[in-house]
N, C-alpha and C positions, 0 to 999 in steps of 0.2 A: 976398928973393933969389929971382929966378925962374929955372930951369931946363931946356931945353929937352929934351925928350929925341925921339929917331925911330923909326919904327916900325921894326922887322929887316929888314921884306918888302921896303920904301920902299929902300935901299938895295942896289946891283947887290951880286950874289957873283961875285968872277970868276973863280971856277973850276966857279960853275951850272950843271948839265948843262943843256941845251936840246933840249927836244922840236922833232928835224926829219924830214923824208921821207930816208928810207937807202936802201942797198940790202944784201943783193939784193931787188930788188923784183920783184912776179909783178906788179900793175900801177900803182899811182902810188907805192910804197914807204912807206904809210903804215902797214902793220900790221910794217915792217921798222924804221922810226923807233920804232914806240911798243915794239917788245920791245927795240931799244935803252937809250931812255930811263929804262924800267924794268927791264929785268934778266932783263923773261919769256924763252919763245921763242920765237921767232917763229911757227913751225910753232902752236901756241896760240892766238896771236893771232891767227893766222888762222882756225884752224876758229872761234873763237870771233866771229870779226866774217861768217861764215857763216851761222851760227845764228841772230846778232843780223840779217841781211838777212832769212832767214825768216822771223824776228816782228815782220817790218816796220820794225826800226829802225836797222837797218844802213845800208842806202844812205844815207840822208842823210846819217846820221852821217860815212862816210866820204867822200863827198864834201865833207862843211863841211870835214874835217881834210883833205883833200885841197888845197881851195881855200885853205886858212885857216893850214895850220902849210909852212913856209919845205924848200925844199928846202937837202940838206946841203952849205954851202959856201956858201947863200945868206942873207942878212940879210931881206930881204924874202918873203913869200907872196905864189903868184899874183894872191890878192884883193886885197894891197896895191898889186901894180904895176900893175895896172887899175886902181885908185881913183886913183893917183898920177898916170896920163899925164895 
């Protein structure tokens, strides 16, 4: 008898929170998404993604999450809707 079983992840939750760009946003609402997401506060988030651009690894970073995670109310990211035309 063989049985199949699924992984948890593999499977949607559909009450998932989703990491997206919120507001209020001071410029692409990505440090207002991510204290949503998690709970921080936003004010946090930000000096901390500050600090993180002084030691060089900020900018990219938020530009990838910029490009990369979906504005709120949007299914899509910038980079997918460029990929997709």
């Amino acid at each position: 008898m063989t049985t199949t079983t699924t992984h948890p992840s593999s499977q949607p939750r559909p009450n998932a929170a989703r990491l997206q760009r919120s507001s209020p946003r001071m410029i692409a609402g990505v440090c207002a998404g991510l204290a949503e997401f998690t709970g921080l506060d936003v004010t946090l988030l930000r000096v901390l993604a500050v600090v993180l651009v002084f030691a060089g690894v900020g900018l990219p970073a938020y530009l990838a999450l910029w490009l990369l995670v979906p504005e709120k109310g949007e299914e899509r990211s910038m980079a997918e809707r460029v990929l997709h035309q």
